[in-house]
N, CA, C and O of each residue as an XYZ file, in Angstrom:
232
protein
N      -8.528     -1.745    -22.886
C      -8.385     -0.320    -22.696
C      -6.900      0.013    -22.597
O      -6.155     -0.446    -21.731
N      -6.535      0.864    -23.575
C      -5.167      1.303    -23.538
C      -4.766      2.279    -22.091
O      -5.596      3.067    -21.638
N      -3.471      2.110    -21.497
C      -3.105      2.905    -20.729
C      -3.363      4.456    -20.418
O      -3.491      5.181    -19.431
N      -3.367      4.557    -21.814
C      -3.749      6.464    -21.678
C      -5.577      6.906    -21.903
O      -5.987      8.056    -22.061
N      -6.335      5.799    -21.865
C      -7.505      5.903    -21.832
C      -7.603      6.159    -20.428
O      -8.203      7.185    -20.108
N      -7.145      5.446    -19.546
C      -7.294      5.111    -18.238
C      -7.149      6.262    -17.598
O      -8.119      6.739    -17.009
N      -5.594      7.074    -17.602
C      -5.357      8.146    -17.486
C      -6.457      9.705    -18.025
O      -6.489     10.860    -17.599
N      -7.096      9.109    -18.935
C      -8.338     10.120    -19.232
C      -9.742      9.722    -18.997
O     -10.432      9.045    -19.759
N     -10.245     10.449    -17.330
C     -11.473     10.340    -17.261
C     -12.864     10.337    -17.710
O     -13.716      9.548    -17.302
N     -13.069     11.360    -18.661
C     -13.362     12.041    -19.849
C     -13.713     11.017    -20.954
O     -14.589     11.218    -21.795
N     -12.979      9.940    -20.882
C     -12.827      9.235    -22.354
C     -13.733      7.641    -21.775
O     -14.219      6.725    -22.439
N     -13.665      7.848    -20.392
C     -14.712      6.554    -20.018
C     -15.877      6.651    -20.608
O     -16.252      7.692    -21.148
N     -16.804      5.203    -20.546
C     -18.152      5.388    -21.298
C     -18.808      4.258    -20.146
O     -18.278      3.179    -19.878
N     -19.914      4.711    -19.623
C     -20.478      3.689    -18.907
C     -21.339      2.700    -19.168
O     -21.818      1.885    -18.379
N     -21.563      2.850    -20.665
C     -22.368      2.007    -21.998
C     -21.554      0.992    -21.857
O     -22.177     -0.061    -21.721
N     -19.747      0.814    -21.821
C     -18.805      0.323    -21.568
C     -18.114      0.079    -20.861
O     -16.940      0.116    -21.228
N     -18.436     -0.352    -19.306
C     -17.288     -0.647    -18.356
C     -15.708     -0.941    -18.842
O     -15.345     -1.736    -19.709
N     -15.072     -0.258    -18.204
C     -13.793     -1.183    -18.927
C     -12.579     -1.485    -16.845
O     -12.696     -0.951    -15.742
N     -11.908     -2.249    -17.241
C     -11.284     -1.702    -15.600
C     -10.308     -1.154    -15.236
O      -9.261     -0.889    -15.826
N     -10.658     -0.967    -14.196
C     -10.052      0.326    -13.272
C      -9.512     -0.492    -11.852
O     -10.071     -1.073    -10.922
N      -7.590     -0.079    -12.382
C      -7.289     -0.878    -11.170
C      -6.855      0.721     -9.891
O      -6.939      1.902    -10.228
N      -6.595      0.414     -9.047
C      -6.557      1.343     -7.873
C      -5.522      2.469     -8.023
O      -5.562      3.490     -7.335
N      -4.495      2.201     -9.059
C      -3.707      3.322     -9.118
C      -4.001      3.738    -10.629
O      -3.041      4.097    -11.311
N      -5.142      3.713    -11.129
C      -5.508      4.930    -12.408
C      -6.005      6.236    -11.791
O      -5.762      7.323    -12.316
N      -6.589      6.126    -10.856
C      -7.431      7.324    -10.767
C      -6.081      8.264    -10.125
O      -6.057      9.490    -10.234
N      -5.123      7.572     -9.535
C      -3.708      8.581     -8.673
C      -3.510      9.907    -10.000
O      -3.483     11.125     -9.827
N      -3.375      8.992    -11.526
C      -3.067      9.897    -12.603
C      -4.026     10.990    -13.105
O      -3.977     11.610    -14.167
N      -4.697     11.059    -12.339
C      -5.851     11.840    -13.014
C      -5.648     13.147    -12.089
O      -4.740     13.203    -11.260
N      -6.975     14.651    -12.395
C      -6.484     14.971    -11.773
C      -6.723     15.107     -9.934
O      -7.602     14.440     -9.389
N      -6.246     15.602     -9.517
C      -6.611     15.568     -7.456
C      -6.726     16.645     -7.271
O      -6.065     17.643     -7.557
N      -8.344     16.308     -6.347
C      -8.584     17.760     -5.465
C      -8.515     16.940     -3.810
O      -8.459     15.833     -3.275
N      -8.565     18.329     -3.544
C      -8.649     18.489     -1.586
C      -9.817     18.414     -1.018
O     -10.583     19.211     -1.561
N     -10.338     17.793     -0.131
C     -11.327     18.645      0.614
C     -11.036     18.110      2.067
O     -10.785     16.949      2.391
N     -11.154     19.558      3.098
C     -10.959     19.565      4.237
C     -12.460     19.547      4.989
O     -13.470     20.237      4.857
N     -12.074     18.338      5.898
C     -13.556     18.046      6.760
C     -13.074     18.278      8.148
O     -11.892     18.285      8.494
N     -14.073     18.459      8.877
C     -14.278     18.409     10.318
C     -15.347     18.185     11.123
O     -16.248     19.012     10.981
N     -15.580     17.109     12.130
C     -16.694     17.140     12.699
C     -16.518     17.030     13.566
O     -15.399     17.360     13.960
N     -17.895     16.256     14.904
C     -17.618     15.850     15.945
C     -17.873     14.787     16.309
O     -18.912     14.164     16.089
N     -17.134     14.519     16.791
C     -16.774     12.624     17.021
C     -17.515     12.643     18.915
O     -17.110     13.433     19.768
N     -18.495     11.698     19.132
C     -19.126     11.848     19.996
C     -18.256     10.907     21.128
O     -18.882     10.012     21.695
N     -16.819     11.108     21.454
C     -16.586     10.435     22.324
C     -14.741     11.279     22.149
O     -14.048     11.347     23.164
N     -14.211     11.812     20.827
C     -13.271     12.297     20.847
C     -12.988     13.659     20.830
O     -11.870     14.173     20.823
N     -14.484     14.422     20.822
C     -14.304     15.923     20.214
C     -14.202     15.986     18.845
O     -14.677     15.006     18.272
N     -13.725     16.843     18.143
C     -13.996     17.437     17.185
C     -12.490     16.890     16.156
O     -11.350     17.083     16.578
N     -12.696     16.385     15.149
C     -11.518     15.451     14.342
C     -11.574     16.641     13.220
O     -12.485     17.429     12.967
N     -10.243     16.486     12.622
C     -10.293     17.331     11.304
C      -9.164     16.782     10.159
O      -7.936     16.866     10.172
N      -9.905     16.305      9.362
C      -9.449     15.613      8.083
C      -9.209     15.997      6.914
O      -9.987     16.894      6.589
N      -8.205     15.623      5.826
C      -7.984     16.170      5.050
C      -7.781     15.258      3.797
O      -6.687     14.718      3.628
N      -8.670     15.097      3.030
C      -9.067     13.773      1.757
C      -8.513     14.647      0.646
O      -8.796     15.836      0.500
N      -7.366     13.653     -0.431
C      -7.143     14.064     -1.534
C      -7.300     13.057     -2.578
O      -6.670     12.008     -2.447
N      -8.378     13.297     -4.045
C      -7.937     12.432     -4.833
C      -9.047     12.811     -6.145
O      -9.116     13.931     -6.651
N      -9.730     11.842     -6.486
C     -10.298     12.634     -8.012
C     -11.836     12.364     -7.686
O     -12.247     11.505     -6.905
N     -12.580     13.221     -8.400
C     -13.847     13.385     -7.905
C     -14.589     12.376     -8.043
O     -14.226     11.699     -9.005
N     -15.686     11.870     -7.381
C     -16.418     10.833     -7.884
C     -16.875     10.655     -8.697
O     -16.726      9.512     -9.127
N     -17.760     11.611     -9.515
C     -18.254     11.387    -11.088
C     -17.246     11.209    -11.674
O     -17.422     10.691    -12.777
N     -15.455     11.577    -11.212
C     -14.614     11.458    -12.383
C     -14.170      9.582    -12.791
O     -13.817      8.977    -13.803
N     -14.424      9.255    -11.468
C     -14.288      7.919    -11.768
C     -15.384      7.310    -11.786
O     -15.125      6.154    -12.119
N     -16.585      7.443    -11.598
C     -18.095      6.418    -12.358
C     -17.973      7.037    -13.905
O     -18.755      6.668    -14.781
């Protein structure tokens, strides 16, 4: 798999595994999502996850 395949999510095929080392998906693109819950011993935590969606990388 060429470098710029990797970089395009889109162009994966799951007929075809090919691999995926830990910094392809950084190039792709990133979303946010802000969480918060309650942590039964700390109160209420609030987190903030950035990176590419899960279907974008299966």
């Amino acid at each position: 798999m060429e470098a710029s395949d990797r970089a395009r999510p889109e162009r994966r095929n799951l007929a075809r595994p090919a691999p995926l080392t830990v910094l392809d998906p950084r190039a792709w693109p990133q979303h946010t999502a802000r969480v918060s819950f309650e942590h039964r011993t700390g109160g209420v935590q609030h987190h903030r996850f950035e990176g590419p969606l899960l279907h974008e990388v299966l």
